[in-house]
C-alpha positions in Angstrom: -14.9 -16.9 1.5 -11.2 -16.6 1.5 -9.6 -13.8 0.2 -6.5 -13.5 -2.0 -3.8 -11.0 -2.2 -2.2 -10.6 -5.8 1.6 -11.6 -5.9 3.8 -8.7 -5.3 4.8 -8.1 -9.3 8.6 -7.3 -8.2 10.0 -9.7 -6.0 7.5 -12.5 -6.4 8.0 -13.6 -3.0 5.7 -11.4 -0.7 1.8 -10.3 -1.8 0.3 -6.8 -1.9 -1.8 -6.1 1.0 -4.3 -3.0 1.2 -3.7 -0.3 3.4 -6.7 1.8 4.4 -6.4 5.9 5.4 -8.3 9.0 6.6 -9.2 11.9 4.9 -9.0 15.5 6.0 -12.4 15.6 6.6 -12.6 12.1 8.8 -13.7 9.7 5.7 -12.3 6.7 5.1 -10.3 6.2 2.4 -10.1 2.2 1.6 -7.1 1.1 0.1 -5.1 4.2 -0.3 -2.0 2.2 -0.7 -0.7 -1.4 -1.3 2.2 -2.6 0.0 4.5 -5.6 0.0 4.7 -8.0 2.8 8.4 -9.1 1.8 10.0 -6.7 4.3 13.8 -6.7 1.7 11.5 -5.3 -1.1 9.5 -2.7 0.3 7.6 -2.4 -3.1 4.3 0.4 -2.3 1.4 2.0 -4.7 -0.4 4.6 -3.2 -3.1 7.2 -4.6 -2.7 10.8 -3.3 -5.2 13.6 -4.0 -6.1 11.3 -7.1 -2.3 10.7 -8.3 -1.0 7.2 -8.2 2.6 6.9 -7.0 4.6 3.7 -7.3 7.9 2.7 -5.3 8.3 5.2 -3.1 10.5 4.8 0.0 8.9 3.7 3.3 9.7 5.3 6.7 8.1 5.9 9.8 5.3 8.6 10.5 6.3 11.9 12.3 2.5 11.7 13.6 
């Protein structure tokens, strides 16, 4: 079964792809964040601590 990513809602030329993290205590967290493939628009939703932040910018990890 092939599976579909929806249509990024702000450019509507790159789709949302899920983005999986780690807790603090080692869980995985499974789609923490969306992100647009369509590098020029950089469009992101992300859920931290249980808040749900859209649009923020995108840089590189200190880690």
């Amino acid at each position: 079964m092939e599976k579909a990513f929806p249509e990024c809602q702000k450019c509507k030329q790159g789709v949302l792809i899920p983005l999986s993290d780690y807790g603090r205590e080692g869980a995985t967290i499974m789609y923490k964040a969306w992100v647009c493939t369509n590098p020029e628009c950089g469009y992101n939703i992300r859920i931290d601590n249980g808040d749900i932040s859209r649009g923020r910018e995108i840089k590189a990890s200190d880690k």
